[in-house]
C-alpha positions in Angstrom: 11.9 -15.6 14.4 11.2 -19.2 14.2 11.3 -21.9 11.6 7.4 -22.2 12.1 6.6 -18.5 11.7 9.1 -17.9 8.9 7.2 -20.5 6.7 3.8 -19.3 8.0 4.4 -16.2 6.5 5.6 -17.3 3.3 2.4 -19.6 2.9 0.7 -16.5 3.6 2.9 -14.7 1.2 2.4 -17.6 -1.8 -1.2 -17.7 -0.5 -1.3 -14.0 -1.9 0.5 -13.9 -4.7 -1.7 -16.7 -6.0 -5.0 -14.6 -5.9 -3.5 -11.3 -7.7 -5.6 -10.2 -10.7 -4.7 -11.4 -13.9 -3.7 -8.4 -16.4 -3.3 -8.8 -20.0 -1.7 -8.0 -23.3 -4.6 -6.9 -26.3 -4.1 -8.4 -29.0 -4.7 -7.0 -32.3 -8.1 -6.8 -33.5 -9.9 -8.2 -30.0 -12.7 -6.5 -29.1 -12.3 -4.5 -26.0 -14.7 -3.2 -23.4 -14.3 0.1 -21.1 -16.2 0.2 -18.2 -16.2 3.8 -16.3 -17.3 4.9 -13.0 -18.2 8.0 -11.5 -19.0 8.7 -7.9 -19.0 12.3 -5.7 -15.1 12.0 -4.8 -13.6 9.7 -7.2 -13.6 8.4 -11.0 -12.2 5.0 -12.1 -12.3 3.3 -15.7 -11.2 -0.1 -16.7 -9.8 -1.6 -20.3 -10.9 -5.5 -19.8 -10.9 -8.2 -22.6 -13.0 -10.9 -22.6 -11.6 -14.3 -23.1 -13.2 -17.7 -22.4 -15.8 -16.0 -20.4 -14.3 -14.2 -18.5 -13.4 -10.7 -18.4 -9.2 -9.9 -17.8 -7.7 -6.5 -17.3 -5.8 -4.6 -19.1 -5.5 -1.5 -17.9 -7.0 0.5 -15.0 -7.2 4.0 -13.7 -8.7 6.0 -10.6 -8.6 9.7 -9.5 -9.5 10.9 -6.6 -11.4 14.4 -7.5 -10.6 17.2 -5.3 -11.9 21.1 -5.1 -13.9 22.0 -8.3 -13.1 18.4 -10.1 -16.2 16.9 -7.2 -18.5 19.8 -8.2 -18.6 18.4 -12.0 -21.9 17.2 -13.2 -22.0 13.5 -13.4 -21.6 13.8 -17.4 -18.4 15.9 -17.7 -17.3 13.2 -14.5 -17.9 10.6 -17.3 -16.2 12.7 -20.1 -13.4 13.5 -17.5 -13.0 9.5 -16.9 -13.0 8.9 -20.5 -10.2 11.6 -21.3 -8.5 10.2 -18.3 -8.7 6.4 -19.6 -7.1 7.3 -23.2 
């Protein structure tokens, strides 16, 4: 490799790294907000603080649902997420 490739790739790398999601700490007594989602194949839920408007993760979860877990009704997907999340 060249000098001019190696540092294209670590501007792209830097570039990156820049743009990653921010994740937070809680701290005590902030109000918290849980978002959940529930599709046919997969369930996700999110722990996000809000801080000088704007909303920062702190914790995140997906499953992918697979054989009996896709045939759920969409509540007991919501109660599954929720169970999941905690």
């Amino acid at each position: 490799m060249c000098d001019k490739e190696v540092d294209d790739i670590c501007q792209a790398l830097k570039a990156f790294l820049a743009h990653l999601p921010k994740i937070a700490n809680p701290i005590p007594r902030e109000t918290l907000l849980l978002y959940l989602a529930a599709l046919e194949q997969v369930v996700s839920a999110v722990l996000v603080v809000e801080r000088a408007k704007e909303q920062i993760t702190i914790y995140n979860v997906s499953n992918a649902l697979a054989g009996d877990e896709a045939n759920y009704r969409l509540i007991k997907k919501f109660a599954y997420t929720l169970v999941m999340a905690s």
